[in-house]
C-alpha positions, 0 to 999 in steps of 0.5 A: 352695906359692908358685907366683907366684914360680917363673917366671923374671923375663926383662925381654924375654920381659916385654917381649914379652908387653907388645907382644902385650897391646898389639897385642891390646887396640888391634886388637880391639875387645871388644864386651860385647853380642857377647858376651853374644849368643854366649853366648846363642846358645850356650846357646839351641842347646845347651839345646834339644838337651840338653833334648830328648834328656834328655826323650826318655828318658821316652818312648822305647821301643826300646832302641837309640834309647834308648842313643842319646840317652843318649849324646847327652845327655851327649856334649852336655852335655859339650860344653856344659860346655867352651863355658861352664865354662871360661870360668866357672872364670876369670870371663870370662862375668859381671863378679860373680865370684860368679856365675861361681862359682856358675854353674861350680859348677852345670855340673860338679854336673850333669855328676857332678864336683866343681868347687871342688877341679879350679879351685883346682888349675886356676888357682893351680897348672896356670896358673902353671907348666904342664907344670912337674914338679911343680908342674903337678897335670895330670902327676899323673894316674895312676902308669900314665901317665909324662905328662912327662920328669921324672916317675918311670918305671916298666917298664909306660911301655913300653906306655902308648902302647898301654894309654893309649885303653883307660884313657882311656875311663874317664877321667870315671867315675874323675874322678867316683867315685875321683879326686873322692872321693880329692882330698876326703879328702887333705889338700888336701881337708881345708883348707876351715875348714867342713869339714862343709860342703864334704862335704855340698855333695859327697856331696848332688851325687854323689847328685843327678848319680845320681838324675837319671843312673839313678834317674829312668830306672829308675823313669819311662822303659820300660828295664830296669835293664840297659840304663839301666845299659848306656847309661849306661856307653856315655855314659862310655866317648865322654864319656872318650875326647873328654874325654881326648883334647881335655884332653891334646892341649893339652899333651903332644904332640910339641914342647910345652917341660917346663921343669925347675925348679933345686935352689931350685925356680925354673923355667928359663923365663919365665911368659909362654915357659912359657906359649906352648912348653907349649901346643898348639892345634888349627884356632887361627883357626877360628871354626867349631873355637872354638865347638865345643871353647870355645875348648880348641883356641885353647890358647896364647891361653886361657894368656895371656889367660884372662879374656878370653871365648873367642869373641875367641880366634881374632883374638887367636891371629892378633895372637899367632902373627903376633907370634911369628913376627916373634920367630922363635918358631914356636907348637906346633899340630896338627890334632885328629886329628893331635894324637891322633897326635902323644899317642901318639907322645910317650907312646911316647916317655916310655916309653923309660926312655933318656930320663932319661938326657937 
């Protein structure tokens, strides 16, 4: 499927994109070197705390204070994992593209998932037409969820609101041990010509996130099996719900656009319009907010800039949101509490089998 060609061409919405490019790369001033310092801080700050709460595993005897930094290992590395693989997955950290590759390959491997599949669908569908039925594979997460107006409905919608954080909570056990291993054996999965390959690369990451996640903690640390495993568990359910929540509140809240496309599959919106209405950001100007979520909550900037690094995300915000409003445009942005809200609210919403009578 050719997504290149389904955006509508609008020469001023073009023309817009043009001028917020222009205002961008005039006003600031892209500095290599700042670069690479932030990200070394970065990686300095969070090495040190993955480290030592992984370390401390091993030496830990009670098992509270055991559970605790399990969870904090991973909820760091997850963490981590924002401020870097994203940035990775579109070649905005090293001019080698094949270093970035390598690089984003090796965080999603560490952190139990399989990268190569999500940054294919990442980049050449989710990026092209976002929110868009059905080319965005983001709406296709489970039949339980309706994520957008077009999409199927079914009488379970009517709860989704209320059953959403309970199934969100184990959003990276199935994105690890089903969704990887279903997209593997689809057909999607099966285009790589070296196809033995591509399995071993996956079932050799699976069996390594295990042995370094449960295996080496049965055999070196002091816990049982059941409190490993308990731990392990705990990690998956803050892991998911952070995960969940941050991924879906960039898109499905209350005011993000779901353009449709026509009978000849053309979108009725233009890239750069489809890109600013089916975003959301949340604290868009706050340094503070960008280094922690990776630049996530800078979201309408990341879609029209993405290999741009994320640390000069919120100065471009404030080129595009001044823009806009020069255009009468008004970005969509919540708080990140209030994006939670506002989620539910709008899967309440997707769930009232009226609205496909729209």
């Amino acid at each position: 499927m050719c997504l290149k060609s389904k955006p509508q061409h609008i020469t001023g919405d073009e023309d817009l994109f043009d001028l917020i490019a222009e205002k961008v790369y005039s006003s600031i001033t892209f500095d290599p070197a700042l670069v690479r310092r932030s990200l070394v801080l970065k990686f300095t700050l969070f090495f040190l705390v993955i480290s030592f709460s992984y370390a401390s595993l091993f030496f830990l005897d009670k098992p509270l204070l055991f559970g605790m930094c399990f969870v904090l290992f991973g909820f760091s590395f997850l963490v981590f994992a924002f401020n870097f693989s994203h940035d990775l997955a579109h070649d905005a950290i090293f001019r080698s593209k094949r270093l970035n590759h390598l690089f984003f390959n090796l965080i999603y491997t560490l952190m139990g998932a399989h990268g190569t599949a999500w940054k294919e669908r990442h980049i050449h569908e989710h990026h092209v037409a976002p929110n868009v039925d059905p080319y965005d594979p983001d709406l296709r997460i489970l039949w339980i969820f309706r994520m957008s107006p077009a999409s199927n409905y079914y009488p379970i919608h009517r709860y989704q609101h209320i059953y959403a954080p309970f199934v969100y909570a184990f959003y990276s056990i199935f994105w690890i041990f089903m969704k990887d291993v279903i997209v593997l054996y689809s057909e999607k999965g099966h285009s790589n010509e070296n196809r033995f390959k591509n399995h071993l690369y996956f079932w050799t990451g699976k069996v390594f996130y295990l042995t370094y996640m449960l295996i080496l903690p049965l055999y070196f640390s002091s816990q049982t099996f059941g409190i490993i495993l308990l731990s392990f568990f705990s990690l998956h359910v803050i892991q998911s719900l952070y995960l969940a929540f941050t991924f879906l509140i960039t898109h499905h809240v209350e005011g993000t656009a779901y353009p449709e496309p026509n009978a000849s599959g053309k979108i009725q919106k233009s890239w750069v319009l489809n890109q600013i209405e089916s975003s959301n950001d949340f604290y868009p100007f706050s340094k503070t907010a960008n280094f922690i979520f990776g630049g996530f909550n800078n979201h309408i900037a990341h879609h029209l800039f993405p290999q741009v690094p994320h640390i000069y995300y919120p100065e471009i915000s404030k080129v595009i949101y001044a823009t806009l409003k020069e255009h009468g445009i008004d970005p969509c942005h919540t708080t990140y509490l209030g994006g939670i809200r506002s989620h539910l609210r709008w899967m309440k919403t997707l769930g009232n089998q009226k609205l496909l009578l729209n």
